[in-house]
C-alpha positions in Angstrom: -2.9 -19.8 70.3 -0.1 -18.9 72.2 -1.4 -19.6 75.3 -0.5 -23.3 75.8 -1.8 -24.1 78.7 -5.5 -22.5 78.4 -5.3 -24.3 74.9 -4.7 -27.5 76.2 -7.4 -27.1 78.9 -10.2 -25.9 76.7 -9.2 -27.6 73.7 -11.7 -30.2 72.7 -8.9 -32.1 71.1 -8.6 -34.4 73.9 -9.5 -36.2 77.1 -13.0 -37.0 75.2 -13.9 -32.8 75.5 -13.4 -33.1 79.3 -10.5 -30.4 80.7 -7.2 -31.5 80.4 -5.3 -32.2 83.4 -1.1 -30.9 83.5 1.3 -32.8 85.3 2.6 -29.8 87.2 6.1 -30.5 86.6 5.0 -29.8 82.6 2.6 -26.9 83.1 5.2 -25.3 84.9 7.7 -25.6 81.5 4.7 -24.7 79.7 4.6 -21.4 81.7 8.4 -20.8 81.3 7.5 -20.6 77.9 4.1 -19.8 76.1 4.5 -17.0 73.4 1.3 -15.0 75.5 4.6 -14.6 78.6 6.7 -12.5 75.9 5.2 -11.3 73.6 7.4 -8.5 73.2 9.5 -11.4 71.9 8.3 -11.5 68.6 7.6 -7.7 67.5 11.0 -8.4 65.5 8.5 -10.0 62.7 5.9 -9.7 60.5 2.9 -11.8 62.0 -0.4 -12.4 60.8 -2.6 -14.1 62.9 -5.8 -16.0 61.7 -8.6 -17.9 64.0 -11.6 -19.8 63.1 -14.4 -18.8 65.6 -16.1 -22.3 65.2 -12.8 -24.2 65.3 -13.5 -26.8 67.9 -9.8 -27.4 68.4 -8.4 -24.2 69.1 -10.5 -22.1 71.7 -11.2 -18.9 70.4 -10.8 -17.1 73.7 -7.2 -18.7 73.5 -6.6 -16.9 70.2 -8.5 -13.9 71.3 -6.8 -13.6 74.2 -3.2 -14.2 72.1 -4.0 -11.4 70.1 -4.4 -8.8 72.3 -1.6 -9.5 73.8 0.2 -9.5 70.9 -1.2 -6.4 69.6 -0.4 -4.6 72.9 3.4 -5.4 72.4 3.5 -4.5 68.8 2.3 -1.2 69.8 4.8 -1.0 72.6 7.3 -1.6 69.9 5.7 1.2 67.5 5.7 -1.8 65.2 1.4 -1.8 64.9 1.5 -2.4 61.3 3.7 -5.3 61.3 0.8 -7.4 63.0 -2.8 -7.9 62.1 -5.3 -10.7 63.6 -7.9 -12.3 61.4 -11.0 -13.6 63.0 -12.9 -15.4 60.9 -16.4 -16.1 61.7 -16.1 -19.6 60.0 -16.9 -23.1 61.7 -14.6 -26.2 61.6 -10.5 -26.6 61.8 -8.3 -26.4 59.0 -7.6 -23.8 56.1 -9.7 -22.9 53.4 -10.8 -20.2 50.6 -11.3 -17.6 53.1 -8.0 -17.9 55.0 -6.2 -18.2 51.7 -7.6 -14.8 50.8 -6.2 -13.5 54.0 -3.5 -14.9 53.8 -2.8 -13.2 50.1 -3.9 -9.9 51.2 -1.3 -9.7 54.0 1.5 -10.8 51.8 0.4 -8.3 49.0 0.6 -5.5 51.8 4.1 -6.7 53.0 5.4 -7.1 49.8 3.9 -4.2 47.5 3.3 -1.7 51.1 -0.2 -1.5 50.2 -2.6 -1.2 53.2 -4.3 -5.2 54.0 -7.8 -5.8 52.9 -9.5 -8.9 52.4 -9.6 -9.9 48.7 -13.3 -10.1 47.3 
């Protein structure tokens, strides 16, 4: 998510699932620098992008919402095919089979410049 401070508000990570509240001196950094600011500042690289939409860590409105953004400034940069989002309809935090089959596809298409599938 590269929208810090929505993550760390509707994050159930913390603060016993209640809303986190910033110090404002700290949400205002936090502003100065979230990736979903500028994203144009990563279309240099390759990105692939993967969310859980049952992780109860990271909101998936926070990823969602990182995504577009991102994809938006890819496409500004005539760089669309350097970026692809992966939302997996999966509950629970971590990595497993199903990311690690995204995670191969979108190598195998960066690497051999074959277009990215999921693997079987």
């Amino acid at each position: 998510c590269g929208g810090y401070i929505d993550f760390l508000r509707e994050s159930a990570m913390g603060n016993e699932g209640r809303p986190l509240a910033l110090d404002p001196e700290y949400e205002a950094w936090l502003r100065r620098v979230q990736p979903n600011r500028f994203p144009d500042r990563v279309v240099h690289a390759q990105l692939l992008l993967m969310a859980r939409t049952g992780d109860p860590v990271i909101p998936i409105s926070c990823v969602d919402e990182t995504a577009r953004l991102l994809e938006k400034a890819y496409a500004r940069a005539r760089q669309g095919d350097r970026f692809r989002y992966a939302r997996l309809d999966l509950e629970g935090h971590g990595l497993g089979p199903e990311e690690g089959r995204e995670n191969f596809a979108w190598l195998r298409s960066r690497l051999l410049g074959r277009p990215t599938t999921s693997l079987p």
